[in-house]
N, C-alpha and C positions, 0 to 999 in steps of 0.2 A: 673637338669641333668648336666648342664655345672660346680658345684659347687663339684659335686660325681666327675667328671672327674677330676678335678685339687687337690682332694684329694689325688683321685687312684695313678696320677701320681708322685704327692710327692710321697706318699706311695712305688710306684717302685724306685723310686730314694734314696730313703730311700736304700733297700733290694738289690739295685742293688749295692751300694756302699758299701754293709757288704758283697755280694758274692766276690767282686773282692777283698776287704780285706784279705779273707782268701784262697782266688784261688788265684795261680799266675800262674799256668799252663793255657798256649792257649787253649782255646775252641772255637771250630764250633759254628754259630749260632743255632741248632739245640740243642746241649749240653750246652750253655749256657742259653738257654729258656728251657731246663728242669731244672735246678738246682736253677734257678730265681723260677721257677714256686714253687719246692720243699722250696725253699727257703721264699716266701710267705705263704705256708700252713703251718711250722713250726715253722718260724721267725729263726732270722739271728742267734740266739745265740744257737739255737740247731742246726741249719746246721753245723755254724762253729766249733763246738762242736764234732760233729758230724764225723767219719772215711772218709766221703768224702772229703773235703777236701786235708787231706794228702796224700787219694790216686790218686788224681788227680795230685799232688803235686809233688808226684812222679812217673807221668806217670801211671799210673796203672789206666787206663781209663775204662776198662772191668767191674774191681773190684768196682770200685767207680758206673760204672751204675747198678752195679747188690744190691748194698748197698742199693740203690731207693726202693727196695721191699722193705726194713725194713719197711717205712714208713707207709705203709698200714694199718695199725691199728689204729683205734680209742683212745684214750687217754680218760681217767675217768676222767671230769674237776673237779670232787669233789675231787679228792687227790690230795696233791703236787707235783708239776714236780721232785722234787729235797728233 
């Protein structure tokens, strides 16, 4: 157990340091733990990737949480992302 935790936690430190990479706009605790959390189920390179970002980027915080529903879909791990 203690071995899975100091994974996890790399692993956030990891995701945490590619969010704030490509966010420079201030976030609430609240909006920063959704965009980490989005950011773990997608991985850094498709967040940043991703219209969030820029719309956070420039203020456009509404836009950028309503972006969050794109995510919802399953992805076919048999095709290529790209």
């Amino acid at each position: 157990r203690q071995t899975a935790t100091e994974y996890l936690m790399q692993d956030l430190d990891e995701f945490k340091a590619g969010l704030v990479k490509c966010v420079k706009a201030p976030l609430t605790k609240n909006e920063f733990n959704a965009y980490m959390s989005l950011t773990y189920n997608i991985g850094t390179h498709a967040f940043c990737k991703s219209s969030i970002p820029q719309k956070l980027n420039l203020g456009q915080y509404g836009e950028a949480c309503k972006t969050i529903l794109q995510f919802n879909k399953m992805r076919d791990v048999s095709k290529p992302m790209y």
